[in-house]
TORKOL-4160 file (C-alpha; in steps of 0.2 Angstrom, whole numbers, padded with zeros to 4 digits, m for minus):
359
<pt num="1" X="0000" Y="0000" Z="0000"/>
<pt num="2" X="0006" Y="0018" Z="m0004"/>
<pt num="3" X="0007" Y="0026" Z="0012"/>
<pt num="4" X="0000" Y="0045" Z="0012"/>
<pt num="5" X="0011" Y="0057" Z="0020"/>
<pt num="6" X="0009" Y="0076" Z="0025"/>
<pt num="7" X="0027" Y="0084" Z="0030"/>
<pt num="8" X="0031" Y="0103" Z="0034"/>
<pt num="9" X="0036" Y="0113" Z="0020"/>
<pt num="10" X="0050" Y="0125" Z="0019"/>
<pt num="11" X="0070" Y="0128" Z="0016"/>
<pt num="12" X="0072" Y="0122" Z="0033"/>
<pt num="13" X="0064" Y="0106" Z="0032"/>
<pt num="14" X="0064" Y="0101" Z="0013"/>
<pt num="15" X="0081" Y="0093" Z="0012"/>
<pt num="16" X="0075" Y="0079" Z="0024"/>
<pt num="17" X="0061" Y="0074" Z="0009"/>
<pt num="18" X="0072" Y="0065" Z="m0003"/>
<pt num="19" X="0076" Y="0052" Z="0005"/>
<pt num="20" X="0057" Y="0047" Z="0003"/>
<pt num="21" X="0062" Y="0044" Z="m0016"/>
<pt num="22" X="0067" Y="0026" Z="m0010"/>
<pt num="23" X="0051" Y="0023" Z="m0001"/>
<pt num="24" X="0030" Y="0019" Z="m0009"/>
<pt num="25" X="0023" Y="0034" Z="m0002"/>
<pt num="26" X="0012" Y="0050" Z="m0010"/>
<pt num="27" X="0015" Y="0068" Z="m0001"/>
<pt num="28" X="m0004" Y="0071" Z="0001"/>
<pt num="29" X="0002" Y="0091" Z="0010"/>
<pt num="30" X="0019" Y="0098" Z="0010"/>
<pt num="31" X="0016" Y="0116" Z="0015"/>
<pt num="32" X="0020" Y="0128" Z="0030"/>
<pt num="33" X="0014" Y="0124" Z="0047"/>
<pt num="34" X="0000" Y="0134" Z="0049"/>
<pt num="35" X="m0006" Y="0128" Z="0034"/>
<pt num="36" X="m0001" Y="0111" Z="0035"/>
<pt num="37" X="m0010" Y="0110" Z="0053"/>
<pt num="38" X="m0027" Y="0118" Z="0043"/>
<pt num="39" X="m0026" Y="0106" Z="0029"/>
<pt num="40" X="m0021" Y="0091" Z="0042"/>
<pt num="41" X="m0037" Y="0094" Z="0053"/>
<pt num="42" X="m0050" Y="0095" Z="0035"/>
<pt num="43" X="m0044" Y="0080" Z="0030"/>
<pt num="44" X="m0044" Y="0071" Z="0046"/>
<pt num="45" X="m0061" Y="0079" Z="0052"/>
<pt num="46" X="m0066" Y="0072" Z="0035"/>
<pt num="47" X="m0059" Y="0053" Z="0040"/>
<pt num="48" X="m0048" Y="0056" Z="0024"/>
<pt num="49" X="m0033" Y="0043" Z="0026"/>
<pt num="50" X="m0015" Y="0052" Z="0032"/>
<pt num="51" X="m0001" Y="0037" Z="0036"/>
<pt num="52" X="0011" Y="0048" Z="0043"/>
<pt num="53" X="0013" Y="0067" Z="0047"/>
<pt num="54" X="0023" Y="0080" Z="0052"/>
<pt num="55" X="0018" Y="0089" Z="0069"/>
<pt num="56" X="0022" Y="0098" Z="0082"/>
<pt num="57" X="0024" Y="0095" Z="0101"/>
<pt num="58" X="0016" Y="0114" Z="0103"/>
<pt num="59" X="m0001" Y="0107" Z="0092"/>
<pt num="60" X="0001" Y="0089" Z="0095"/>
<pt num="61" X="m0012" Y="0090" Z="0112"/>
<pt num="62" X="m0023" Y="0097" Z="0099"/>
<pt num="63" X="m0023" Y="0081" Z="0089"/>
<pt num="64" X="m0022" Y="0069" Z="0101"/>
<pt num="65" X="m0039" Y="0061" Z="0098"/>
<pt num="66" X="m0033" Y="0058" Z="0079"/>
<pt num="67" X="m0016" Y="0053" Z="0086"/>
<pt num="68" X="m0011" Y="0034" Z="0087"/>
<pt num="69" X="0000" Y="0031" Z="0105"/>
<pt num="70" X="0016" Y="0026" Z="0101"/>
<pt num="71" X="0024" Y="0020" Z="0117"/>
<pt num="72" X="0032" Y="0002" Z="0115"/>
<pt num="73" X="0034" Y="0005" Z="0095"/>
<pt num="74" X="0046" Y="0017" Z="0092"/>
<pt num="75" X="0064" Y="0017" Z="0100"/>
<pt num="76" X="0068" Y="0034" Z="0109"/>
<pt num="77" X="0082" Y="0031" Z="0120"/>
<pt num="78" X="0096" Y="0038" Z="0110"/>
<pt num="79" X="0086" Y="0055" Z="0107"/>
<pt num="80" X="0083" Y="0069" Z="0120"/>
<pt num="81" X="0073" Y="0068" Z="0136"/>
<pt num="82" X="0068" Y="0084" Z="0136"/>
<pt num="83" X="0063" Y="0081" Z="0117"/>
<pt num="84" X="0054" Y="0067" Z="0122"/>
<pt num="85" X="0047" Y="0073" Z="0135"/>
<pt num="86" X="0037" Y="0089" Z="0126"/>
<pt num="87" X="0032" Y="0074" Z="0113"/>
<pt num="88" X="0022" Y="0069" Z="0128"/>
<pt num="89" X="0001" Y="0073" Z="0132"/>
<pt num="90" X="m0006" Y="0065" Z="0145"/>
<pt num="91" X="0004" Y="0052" Z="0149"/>
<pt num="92" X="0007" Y="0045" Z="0130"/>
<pt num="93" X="0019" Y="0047" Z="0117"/>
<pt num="94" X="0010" Y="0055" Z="0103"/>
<pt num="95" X="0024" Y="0059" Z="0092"/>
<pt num="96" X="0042" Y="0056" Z="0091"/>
<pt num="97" X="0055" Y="0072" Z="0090"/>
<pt num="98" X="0063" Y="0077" Z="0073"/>
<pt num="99" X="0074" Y="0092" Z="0079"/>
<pt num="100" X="0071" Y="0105" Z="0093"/>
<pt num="101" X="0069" Y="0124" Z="0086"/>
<pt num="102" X="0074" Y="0138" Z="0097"/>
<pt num="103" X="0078" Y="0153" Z="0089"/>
<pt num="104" X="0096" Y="0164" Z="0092"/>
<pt num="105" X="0099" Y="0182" Z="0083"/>
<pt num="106" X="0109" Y="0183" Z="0069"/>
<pt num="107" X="0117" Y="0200" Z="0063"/>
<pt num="108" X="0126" Y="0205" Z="0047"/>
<pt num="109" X="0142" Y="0214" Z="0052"/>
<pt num="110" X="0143" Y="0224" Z="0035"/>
<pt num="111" X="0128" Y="0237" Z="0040"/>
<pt num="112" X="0121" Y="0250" Z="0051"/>
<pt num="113" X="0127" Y="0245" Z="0071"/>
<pt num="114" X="0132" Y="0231" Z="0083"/>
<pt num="115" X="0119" Y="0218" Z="0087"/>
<pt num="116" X="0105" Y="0222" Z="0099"/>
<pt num="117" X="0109" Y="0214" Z="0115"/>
<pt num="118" X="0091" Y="0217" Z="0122"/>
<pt num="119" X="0074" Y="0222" Z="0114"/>
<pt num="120" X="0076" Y="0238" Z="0119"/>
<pt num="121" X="0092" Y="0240" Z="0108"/>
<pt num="122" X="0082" Y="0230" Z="0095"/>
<pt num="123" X="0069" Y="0242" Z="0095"/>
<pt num="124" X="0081" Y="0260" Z="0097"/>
<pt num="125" X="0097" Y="0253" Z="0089"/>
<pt num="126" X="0103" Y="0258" Z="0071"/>
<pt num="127" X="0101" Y="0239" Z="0066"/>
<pt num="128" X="0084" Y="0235" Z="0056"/>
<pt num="129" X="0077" Y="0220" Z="0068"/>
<pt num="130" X="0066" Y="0210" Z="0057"/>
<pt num="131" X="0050" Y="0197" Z="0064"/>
<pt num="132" X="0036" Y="0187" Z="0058"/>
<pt num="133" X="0022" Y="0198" Z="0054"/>
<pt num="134" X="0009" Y="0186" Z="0057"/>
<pt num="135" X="0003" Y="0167" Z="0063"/>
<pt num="136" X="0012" Y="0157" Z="0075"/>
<pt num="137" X="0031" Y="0166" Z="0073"/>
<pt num="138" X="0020" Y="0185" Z="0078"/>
<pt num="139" X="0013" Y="0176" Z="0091"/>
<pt num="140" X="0027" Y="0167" Z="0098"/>
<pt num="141" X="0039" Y="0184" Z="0099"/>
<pt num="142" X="0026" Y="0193" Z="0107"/>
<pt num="143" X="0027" Y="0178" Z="0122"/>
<pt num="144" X="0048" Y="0180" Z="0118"/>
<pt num="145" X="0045" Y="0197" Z="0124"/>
<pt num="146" X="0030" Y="0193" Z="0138"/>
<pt num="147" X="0040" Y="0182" Z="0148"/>
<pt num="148" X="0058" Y="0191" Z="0146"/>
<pt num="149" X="0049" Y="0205" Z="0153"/>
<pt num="150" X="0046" Y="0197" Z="0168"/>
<pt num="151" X="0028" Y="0193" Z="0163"/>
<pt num="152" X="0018" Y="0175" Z="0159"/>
<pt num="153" X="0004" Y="0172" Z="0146"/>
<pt num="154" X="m0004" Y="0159" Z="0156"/>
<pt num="155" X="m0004" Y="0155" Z="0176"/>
<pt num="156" X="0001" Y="0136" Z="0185"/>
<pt num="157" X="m0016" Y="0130" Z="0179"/>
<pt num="158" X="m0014" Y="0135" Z="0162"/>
<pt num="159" X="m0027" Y="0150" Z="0164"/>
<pt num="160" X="m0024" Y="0165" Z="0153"/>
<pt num="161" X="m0015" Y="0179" Z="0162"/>
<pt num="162" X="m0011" Y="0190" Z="0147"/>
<pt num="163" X="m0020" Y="0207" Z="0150"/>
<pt num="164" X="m0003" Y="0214" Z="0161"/>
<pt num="165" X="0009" Y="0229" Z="0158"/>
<pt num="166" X="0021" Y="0216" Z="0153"/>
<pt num="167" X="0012" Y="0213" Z="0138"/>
<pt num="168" X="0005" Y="0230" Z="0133"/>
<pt num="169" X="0025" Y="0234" Z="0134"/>
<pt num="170" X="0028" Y="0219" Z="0120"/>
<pt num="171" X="0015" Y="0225" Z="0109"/>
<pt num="172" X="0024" Y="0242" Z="0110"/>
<pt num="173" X="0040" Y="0237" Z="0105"/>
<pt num="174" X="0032" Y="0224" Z="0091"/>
<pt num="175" X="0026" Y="0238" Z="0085"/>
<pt num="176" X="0040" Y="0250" Z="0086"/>
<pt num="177" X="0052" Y="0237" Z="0079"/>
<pt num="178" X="0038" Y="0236" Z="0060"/>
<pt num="179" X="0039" Y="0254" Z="0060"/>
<pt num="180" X="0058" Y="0254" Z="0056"/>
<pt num="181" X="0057" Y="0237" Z="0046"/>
<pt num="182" X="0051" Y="0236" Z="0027"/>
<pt num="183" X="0033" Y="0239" Z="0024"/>
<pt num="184" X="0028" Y="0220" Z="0021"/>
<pt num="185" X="0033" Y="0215" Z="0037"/>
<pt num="186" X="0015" Y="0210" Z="0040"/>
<pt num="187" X="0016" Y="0197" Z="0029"/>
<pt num="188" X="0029" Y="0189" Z="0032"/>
<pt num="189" X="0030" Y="0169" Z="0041"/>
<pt num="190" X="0049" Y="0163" Z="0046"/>
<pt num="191" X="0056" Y="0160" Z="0028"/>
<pt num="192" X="0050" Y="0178" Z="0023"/>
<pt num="193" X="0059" Y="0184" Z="0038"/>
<pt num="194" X="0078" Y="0172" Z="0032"/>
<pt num="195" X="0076" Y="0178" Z="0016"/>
<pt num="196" X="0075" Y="0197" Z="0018"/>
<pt num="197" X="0090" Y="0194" Z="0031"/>
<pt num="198" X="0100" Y="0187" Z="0017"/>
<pt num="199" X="0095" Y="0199" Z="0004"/>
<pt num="200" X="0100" Y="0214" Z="0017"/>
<pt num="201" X="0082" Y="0219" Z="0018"/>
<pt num="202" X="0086" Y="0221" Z="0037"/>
<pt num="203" X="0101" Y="0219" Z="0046"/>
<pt num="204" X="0098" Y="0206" Z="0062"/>
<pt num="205" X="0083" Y="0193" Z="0067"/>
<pt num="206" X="0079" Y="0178" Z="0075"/>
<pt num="207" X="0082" Y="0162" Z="0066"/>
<pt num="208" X="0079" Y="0142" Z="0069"/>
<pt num="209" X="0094" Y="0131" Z="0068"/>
<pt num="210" X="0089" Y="0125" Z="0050"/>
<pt num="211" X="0094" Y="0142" Z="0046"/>
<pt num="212" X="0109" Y="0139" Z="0045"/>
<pt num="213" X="0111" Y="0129" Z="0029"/>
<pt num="214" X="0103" Y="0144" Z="0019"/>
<pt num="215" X="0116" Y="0157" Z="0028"/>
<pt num="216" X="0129" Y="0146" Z="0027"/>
<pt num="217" X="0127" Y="0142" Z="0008"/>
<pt num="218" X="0123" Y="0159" Z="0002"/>
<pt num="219" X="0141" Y="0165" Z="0006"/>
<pt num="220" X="0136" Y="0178" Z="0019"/>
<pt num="221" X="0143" Y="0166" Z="0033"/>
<pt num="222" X="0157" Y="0181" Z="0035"/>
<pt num="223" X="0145" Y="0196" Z="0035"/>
<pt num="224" X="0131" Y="0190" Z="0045"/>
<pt num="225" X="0134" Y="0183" Z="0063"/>
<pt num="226" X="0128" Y="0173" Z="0077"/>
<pt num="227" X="0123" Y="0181" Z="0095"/>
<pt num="228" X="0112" Y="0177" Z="0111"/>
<pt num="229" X="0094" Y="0183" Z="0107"/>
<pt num="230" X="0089" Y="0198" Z="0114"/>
<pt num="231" X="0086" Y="0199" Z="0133"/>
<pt num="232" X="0072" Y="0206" Z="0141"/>
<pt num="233" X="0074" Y="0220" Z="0156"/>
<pt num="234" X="0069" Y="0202" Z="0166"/>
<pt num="235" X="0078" Y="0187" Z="0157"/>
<pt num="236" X="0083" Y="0184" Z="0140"/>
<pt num="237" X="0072" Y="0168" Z="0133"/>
<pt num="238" X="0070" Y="0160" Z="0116"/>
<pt num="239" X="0052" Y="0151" Z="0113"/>
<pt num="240" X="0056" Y="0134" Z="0108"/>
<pt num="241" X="0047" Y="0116" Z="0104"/>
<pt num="242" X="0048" Y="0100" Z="0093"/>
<pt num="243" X="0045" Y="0096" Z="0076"/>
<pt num="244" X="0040" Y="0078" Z="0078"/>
<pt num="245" X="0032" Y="0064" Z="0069"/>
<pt num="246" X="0015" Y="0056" Z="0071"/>
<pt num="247" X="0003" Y="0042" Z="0064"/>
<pt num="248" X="m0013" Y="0047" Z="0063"/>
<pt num="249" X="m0030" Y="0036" Z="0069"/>
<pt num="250" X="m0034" Y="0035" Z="0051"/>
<pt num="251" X="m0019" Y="0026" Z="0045"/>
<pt num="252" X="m0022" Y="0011" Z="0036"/>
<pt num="253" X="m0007" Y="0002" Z="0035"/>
<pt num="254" X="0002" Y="0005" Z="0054"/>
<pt num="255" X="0017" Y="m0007" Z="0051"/>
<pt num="256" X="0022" Y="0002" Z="0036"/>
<pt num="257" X="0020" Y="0018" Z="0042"/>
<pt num="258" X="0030" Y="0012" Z="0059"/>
<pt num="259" X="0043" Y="0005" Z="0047"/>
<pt num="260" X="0046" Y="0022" Z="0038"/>
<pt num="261" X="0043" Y="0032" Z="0055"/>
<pt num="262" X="0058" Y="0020" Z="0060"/>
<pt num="263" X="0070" Y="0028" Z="0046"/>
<pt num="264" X="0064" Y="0042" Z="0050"/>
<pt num="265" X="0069" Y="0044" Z="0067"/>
<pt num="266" X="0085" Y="0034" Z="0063"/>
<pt num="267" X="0102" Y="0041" Z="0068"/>
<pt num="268" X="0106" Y="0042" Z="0049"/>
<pt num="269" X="0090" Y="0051" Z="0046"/>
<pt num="270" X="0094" Y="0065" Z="0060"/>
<pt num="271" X="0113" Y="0065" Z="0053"/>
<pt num="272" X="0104" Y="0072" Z="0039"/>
<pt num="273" X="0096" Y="0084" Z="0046"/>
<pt num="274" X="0110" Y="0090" Z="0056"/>
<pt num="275" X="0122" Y="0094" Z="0043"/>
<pt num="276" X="0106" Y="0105" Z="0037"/>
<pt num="277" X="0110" Y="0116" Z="0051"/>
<pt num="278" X="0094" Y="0106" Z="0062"/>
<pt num="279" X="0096" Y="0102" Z="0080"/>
<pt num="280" X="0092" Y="0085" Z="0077"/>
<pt num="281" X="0084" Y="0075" Z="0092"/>
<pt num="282" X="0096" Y="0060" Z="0090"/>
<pt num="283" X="0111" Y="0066" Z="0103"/>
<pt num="284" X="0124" Y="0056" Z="0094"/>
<pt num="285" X="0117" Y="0064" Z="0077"/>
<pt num="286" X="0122" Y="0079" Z="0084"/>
<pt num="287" X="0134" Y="0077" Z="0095"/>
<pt num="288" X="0144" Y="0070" Z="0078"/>
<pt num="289" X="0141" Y="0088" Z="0068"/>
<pt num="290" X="0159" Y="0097" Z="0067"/>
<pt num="291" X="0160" Y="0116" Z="0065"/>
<pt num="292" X="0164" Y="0120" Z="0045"/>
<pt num="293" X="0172" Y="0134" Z="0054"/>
<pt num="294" X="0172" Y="0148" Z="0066"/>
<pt num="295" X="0155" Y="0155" Z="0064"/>
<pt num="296" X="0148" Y="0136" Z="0063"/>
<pt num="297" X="0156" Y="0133" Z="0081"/>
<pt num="298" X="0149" Y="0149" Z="0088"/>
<pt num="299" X="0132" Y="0147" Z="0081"/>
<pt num="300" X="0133" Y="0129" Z="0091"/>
<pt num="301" X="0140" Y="0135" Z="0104"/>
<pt num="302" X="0124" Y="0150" Z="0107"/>
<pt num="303" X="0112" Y="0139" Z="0103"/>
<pt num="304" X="0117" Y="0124" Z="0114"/>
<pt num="305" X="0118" Y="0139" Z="0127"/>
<pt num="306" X="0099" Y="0146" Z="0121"/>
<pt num="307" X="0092" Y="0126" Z="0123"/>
<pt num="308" X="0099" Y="0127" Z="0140"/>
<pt num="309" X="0095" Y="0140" Z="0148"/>
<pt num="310" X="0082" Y="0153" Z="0138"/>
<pt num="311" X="0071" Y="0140" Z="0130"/>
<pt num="312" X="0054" Y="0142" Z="0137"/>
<pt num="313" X="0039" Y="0134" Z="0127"/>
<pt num="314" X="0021" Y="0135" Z="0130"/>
<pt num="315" X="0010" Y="0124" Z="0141"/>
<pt num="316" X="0001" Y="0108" Z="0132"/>
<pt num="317" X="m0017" Y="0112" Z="0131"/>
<pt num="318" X="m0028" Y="0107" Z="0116"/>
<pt num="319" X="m0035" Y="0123" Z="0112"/>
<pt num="320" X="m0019" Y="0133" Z="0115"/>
<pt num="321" X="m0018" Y="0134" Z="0091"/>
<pt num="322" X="m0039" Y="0141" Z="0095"/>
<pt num="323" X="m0028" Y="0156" Z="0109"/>
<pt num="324" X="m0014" Y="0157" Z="0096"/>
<pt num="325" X="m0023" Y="0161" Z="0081"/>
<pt num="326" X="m0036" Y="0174" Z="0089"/>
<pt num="327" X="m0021" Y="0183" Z="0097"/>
<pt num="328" X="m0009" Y="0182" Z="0082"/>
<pt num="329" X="m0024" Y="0191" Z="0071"/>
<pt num="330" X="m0024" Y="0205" Z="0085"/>
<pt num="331" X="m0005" Y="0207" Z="0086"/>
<pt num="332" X="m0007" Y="0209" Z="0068"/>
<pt num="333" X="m0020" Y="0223" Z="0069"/>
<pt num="334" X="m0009" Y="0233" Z="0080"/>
<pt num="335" X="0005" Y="0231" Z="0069"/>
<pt num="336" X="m0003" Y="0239" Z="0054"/>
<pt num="337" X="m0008" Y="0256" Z="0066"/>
<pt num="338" X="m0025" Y="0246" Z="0069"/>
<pt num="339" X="m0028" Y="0246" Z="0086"/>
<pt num="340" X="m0018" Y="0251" Z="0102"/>
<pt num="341" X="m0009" Y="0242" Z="0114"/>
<pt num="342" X="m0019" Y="0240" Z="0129"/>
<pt num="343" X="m0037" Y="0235" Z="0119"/>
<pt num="344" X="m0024" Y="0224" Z="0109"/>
<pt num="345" X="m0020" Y="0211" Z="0125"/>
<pt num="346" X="m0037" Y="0215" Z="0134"/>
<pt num="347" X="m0043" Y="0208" Z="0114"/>
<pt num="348" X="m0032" Y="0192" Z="0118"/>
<pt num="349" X="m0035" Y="0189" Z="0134"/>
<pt num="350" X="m0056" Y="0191" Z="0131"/>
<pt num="351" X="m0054" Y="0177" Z="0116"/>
<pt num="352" X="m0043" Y="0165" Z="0128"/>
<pt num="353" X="m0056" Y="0165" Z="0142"/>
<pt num="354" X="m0070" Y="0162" Z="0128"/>
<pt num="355" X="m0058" Y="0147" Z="0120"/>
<pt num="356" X="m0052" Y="0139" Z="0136"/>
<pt num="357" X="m0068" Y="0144" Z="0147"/>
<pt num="358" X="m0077" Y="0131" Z="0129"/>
<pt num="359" X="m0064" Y="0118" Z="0132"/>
């Protein structure tokens, strides 16, 4: 049986794919995440037939009841606890870990200024500091900037606390940050945002591992930089989480798709994914990767550094995609002058209470 497959689309993930050449399989989605999750949940609300998929730990509790447990069947001792561990919702394994995305700051050495050690020199430096505009990467720098303030998004029980001067302040300077940035900042996801950095569109952002491989390969590696992400006035913090890999309740053929999730969670299969500039999830994948050279070993060295102590992700909840989206489109308005600051979060935090007081 052909197994049907949806995977992640992007420059950071793509290289990964052609190994799928030497396997009976049919890509039924290969887009973004936001889109892939939409197109994943029609199809699956429609009891369409996905094998195997590409997912998330941050939107895996949202799929759990189309999610196959895979305790027992797939062998996770050589990758990362903590990988493993944020694969886990309610006591089952839903998906395995790909790689681990946390984001550090690149800055190209050949423009205006040094690199913004905090938000606040992000947001008055001479450097251009460039962000997603809109979806999940808005949404996650505005709890970057959230919690490096001092502030949380949601309480110990997973209650929204976002209304606070701590967010009214990250709106401000999301905002103040588009207003020195290109125009179509808006509208740009994470691969929008690599590839202005790289055609010196702006002059520093923050970028997943696999950004590496683009960076590294455009011949830049000498004018653009790796540094600690920005800090906050309370702590400098990186959001973070899993690509992972699942097999859905609609799979029709589970020994297959265990058989190919298998190579895919192989060390060879992360190797691959390493030398793309990935943090892979198999630790002797990565622990193999040497440094092509200075900036390779210092781009390791920041982002071992950022997994360690400034990655922060958000709780597992299965409504938290319902919380991101509504806040995201919010964000966005105040980007483009829409509305203020303060009706922005008290926006958020009204659509939260209404998702999560439903759930």
């Amino acid at each position: 049986m052909t197994l049907r497959v949806a995977l992640v689309g992007g420059p950071m993930y793509d290289h990964l794919y052609r190994l799928l050449d030497d396997h009976d399989v049919e890509i039924v989605v290969h887009a973004d995440h936001p889109t892939l999750n939409r197109e994943v949940a029609a199809m699956l609300g429609n009891g369409e037939r996905i094998d195997l998929l590409a997912t998330h730990s941050k939107y895996a509790p949202s799929q759990a009841h189309w999610l196959q447990p895979l305790d027992g069947l797939v062998e996770t001792h050589g990758l990362a606890p903590l990988a493993v561990d944020l694969c886990r919702f309610e006591g089952a394994q839903l998906c395995v870990p790909r790689l681990i995305d946390v984001r550090i700051l690149w800055c190209r050495t050949d423009r205006r200024g040094p690199a913004p050690s905090t938000w606040e020199d992000a947001a008055e430096g001479r450097a251009v500091f460039g962000f997603p505009g809109r979806e999940s990467g808005l949404f996650g720098t505005f709890f970057e900037l959230v919690v490096g303030a001092g502030g949380q998004l949601f309480d110990d029980e997973g209650r929204p606390t976002i209304a606070s001067p701590e967010a009214e302040a990250a709106i401000d300077t999301l905002c103040r940050l588009a207003a020195r940035a290109p125009a179509d900042l808006p509208t740009w996801h994470y691969d929008q945002v690599d590839r202005a950095l790289l055609d010196g569109r702006i002059d520093a952002a923050g970028v997943w591992p696999g950004g590496w491989g683009p960076i590294r390969d455009s011949g830049l590696a000498g004018k653009l930089t790796p540094h600690p992400y920005p800090s906050g006035p309370a702590r400098r913090v990186s959001y973070a989480g899993c690509h992972a890999w699942a097999i859905p309740t609609t799979c029709a053929d589970r020994p297959a798709a265990l058989d190919l999730l298998r190579v895919l969670t192989s060390t060879e299969t992360n190797a691959l994914d390493a030398h793309g500039g990935n943090v892979c999830a198999d630790v002797a994948a990565f622990a193999a990767v040497e440094p092509v050279d200075d900036i390779d070993r210092q781009r390791l060295e920041i982002t071992a550094a950022t997994i360690e102590t400034a990655m922060i992700t958000y709780p597992p909840h299965p409504r938290f995609p319902d919380v991101e989206d509504a806040g995201w489109q919010a964000i966005h308005d105040a980007l483009r002058g829409l509305r203020a600051a303060g009706p922005t979060v008290r926006e958020i935090q009204a659509r939260a209470e209404a998702v999560l007081g439903a759930s």
